[in-house]
PLY file of the C-alpha trace (Angstrom):
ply
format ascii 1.0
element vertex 242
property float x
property float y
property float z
element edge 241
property int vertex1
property int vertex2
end_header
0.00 0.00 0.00
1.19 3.66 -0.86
0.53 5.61 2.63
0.00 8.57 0.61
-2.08 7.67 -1.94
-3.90 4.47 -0.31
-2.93 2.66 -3.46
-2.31 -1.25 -3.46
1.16 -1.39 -4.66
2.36 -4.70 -6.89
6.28 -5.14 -7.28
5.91 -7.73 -8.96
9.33 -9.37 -11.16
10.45 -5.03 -11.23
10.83 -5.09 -7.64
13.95 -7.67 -6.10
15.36 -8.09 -2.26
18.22 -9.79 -1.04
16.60 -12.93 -0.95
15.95 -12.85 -4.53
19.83 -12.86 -5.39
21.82 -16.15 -5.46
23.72 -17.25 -2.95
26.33 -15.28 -1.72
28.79 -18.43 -1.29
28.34 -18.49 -5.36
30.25 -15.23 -5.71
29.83 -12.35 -7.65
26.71 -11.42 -9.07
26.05 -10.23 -12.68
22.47 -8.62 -12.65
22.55 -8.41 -16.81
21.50 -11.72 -16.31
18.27 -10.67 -14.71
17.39 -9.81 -18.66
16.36 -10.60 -21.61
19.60 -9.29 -23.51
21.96 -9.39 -20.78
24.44 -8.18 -23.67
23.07 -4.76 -23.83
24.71 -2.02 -21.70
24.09 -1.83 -17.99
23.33 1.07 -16.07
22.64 1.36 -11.73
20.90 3.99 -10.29
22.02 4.55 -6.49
19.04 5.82 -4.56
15.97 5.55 -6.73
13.36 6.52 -4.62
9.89 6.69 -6.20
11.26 5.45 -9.36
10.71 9.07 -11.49
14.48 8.94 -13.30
14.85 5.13 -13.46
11.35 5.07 -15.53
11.75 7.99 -17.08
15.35 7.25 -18.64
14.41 3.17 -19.01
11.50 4.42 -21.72
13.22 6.51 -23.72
16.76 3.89 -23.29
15.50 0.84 -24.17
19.07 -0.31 -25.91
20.17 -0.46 -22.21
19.17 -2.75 -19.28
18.69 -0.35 -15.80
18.80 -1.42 -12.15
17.84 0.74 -9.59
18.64 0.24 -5.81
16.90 1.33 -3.07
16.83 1.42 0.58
13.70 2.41 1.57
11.37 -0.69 1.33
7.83 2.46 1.03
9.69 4.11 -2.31
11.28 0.61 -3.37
7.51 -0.71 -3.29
6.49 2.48 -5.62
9.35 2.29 -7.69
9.25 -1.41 -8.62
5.34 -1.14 -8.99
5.68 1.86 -11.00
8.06 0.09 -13.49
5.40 -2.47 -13.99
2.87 -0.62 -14.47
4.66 0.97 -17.42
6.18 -2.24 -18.51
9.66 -1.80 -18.63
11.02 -5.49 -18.59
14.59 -4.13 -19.32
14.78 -2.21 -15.42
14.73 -3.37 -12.12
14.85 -2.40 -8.85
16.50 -3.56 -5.56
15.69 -3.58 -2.16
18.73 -3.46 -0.19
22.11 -1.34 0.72
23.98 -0.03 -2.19
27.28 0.60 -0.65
27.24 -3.19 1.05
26.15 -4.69 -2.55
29.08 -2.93 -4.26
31.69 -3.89 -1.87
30.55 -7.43 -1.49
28.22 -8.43 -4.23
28.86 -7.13 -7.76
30.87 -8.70 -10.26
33.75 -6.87 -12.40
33.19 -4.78 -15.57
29.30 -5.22 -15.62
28.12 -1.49 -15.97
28.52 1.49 -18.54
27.10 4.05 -15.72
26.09 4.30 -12.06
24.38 7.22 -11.32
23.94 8.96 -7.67
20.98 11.86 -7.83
20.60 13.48 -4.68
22.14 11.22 -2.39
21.37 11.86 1.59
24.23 13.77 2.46
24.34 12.56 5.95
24.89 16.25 7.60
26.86 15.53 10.81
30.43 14.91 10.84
29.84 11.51 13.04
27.63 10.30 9.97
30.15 11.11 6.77
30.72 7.51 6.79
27.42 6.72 5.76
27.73 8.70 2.91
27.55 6.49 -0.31
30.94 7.91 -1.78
33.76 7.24 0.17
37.15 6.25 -0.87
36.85 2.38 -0.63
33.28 2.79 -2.48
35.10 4.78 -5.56
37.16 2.36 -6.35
34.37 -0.49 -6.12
32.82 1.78 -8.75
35.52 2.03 -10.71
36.01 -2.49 -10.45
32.06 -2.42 -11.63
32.19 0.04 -14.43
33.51 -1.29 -17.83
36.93 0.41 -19.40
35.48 3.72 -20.16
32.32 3.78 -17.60
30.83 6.84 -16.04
29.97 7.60 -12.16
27.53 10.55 -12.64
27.22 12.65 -9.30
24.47 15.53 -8.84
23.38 17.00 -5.22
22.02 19.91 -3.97
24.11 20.35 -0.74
27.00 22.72 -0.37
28.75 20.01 1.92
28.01 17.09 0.32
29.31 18.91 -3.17
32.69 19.76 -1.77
32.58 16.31 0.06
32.52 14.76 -3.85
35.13 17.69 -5.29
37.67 16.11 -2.55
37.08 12.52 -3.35
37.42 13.10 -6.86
40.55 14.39 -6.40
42.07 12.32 -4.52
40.64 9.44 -6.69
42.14 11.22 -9.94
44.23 8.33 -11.16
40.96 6.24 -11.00
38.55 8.64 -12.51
39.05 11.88 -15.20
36.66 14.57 -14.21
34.52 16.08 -16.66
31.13 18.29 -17.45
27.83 16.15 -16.67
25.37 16.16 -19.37
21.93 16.04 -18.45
20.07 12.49 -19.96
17.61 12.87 -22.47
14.52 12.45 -20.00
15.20 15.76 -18.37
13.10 18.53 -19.19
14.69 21.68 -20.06
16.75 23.49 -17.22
16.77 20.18 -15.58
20.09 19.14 -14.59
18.27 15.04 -14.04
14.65 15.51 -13.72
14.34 13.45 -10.26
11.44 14.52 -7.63
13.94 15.93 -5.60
15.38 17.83 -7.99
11.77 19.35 -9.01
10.88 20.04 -5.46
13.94 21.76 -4.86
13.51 23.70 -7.91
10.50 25.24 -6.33
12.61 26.16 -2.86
15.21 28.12 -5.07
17.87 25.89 -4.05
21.03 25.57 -6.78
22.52 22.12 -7.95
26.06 20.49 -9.10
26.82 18.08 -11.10
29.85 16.16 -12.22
31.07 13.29 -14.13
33.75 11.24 -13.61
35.04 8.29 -16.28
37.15 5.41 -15.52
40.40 5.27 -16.43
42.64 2.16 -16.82
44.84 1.43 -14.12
46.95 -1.67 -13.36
45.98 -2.42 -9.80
42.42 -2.98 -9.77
40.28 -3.36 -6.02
39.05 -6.59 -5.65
35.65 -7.81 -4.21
35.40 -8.15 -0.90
35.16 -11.58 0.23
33.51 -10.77 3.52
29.10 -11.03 3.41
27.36 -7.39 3.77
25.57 -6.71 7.43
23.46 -4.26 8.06
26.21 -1.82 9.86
29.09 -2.83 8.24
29.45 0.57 6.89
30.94 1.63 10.46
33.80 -0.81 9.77
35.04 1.21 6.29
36.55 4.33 7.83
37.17 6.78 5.04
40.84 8.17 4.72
39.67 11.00 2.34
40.19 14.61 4.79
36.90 16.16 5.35
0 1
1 2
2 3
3 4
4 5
5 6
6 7
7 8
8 9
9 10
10 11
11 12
12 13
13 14
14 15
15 16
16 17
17 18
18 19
19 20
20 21
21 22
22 23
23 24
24 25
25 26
26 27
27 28
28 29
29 30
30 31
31 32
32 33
33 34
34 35
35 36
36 37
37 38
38 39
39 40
40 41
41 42
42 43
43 44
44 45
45 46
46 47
47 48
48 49
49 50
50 51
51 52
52 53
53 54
54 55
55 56
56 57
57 58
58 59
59 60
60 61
61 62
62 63
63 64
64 65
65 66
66 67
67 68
68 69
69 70
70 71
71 72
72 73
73 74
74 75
75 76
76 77
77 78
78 79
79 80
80 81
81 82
82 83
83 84
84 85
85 86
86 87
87 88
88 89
89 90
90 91
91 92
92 93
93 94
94 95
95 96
96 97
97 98
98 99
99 100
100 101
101 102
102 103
103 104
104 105
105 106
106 107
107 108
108 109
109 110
110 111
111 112
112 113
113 114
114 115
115 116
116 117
117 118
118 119
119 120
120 121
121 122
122 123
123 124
124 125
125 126
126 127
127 128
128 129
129 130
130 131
131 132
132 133
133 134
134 135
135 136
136 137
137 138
138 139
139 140
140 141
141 142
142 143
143 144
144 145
145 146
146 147
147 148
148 149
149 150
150 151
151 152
152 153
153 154
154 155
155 156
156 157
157 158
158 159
159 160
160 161
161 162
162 163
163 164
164 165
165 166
166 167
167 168
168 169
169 170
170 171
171 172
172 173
173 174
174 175
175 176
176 177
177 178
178 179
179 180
180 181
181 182
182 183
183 184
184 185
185 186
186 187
187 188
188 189
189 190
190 191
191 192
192 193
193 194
194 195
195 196
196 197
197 198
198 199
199 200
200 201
201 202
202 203
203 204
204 205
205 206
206 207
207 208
208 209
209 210
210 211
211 212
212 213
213 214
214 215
215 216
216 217
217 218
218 219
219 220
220 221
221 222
222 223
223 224
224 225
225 226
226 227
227 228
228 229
229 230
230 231
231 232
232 233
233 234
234 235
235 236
236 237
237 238
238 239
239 240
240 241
């Protein structure tokens, strides 16, 4: 059920948890093979929320195969049942933690983009480490991208902004920064087209962007062999100055 609304939601086959994935004792997952042409480029959406970019960008992309990840089971419910209702067999979306599922979960080389819209920025200094970009979590996205892949960032918060600008940075022989381009399911003067970004629109509030491509390097992270817990994000202190 929607709370707001008082809608019946269905996930159906859009809408995945942790239980859905194999085994973890199996090893790395490939979610291309969640599709019907597992060959076509992949792309992860970190944070999806209601679902607004994921099924705006899956219509218009449908050379591409999209999973979305969420951690909030109320928007995961009207994400996954919004992708059904508009039939998009070529996205998905996730219930679970998306730092946790790239550190311990996702195979090499699997994804042409990951994109992070709006991420909570986690405010207090005692929280940065919950923040989904962190040293150890770049260069998981850099092992998951293919040769060539993009990490698009875009937030709204002053902190969180100059919280990416260091990473990237310091992550410079990993990534090359350069301009982000909005995707073709923005409107015009949208930097994304997301809820959030539409709501704060209306409050006035200004946005950055970035993105950063993958460079080729000859010592690549490996996956971590260790299974994900629900707080093991307190055991990945980030060495990045804040």
């Amino acid at each position: 059920m929607d709370p707001a609304r008082g809608k019946r939601l269905d996930v159906g086959h859009f809408g995945l948890r942790d239980a859905d994935l194999p085994p973890h004792a199996e090893g790395a997952w490939d979610p291309r093979t969640l599709f019907a042409h597992p060959t076509n480029p992949l792309e992860i959406e970190i944070g999806s929320g209601k679902g607004t970019f994921l099924c705006q960008q899956a219509a218009l992309q449908t050379d591409s195969n999209f999973l979305g990840i969420e951690w909030t089971a109320d928007f995961w419910r009207s994400a996954a049942d919004r992708l059904r209702r508009n039939k998009l067999e070529h996205a998905r979306v996730l219930l679970t933690d998306a730092s946790e599922l790239f550190r311990h979960r996702l195979a090499d080389c699997i994804a042409a983009v990951v994109h992070i819209y709006f991420s909570d920025p986690w405010p207090k200094g005692r929280h940065h480490k919950r923040r989904v970009v962190q040293t150890d979590t770049l260069s998981h996205f850099h092992r998951v991208l293919v040769p060539g892949g993009e990490l698009r960032l875009v937030t709204d918060h002053a902190a969180l902004w100059q919280w990416y600008e260091r990473h990237a940075e310091a992550n410079a022989h990993l990534f090359e920064r350069r301009a982000f381009i909005p995707p073709h399911s923005a409107r015009p003067g949208e930097v994304v087209g997301t809820n959030y970004e539409r709501k704060f629109t209306r409050e006035g509030r200004t946005f950055n962007a970035m993105t950063l491509v993958r460079r080729e390097v000859t010592a690549a992270p490996r996956l971590l062999s260790a299974p994900p817990t629900w707080k093991s994000f307190s055991r990945h202190p980030d060495p990045c100055p804040t």
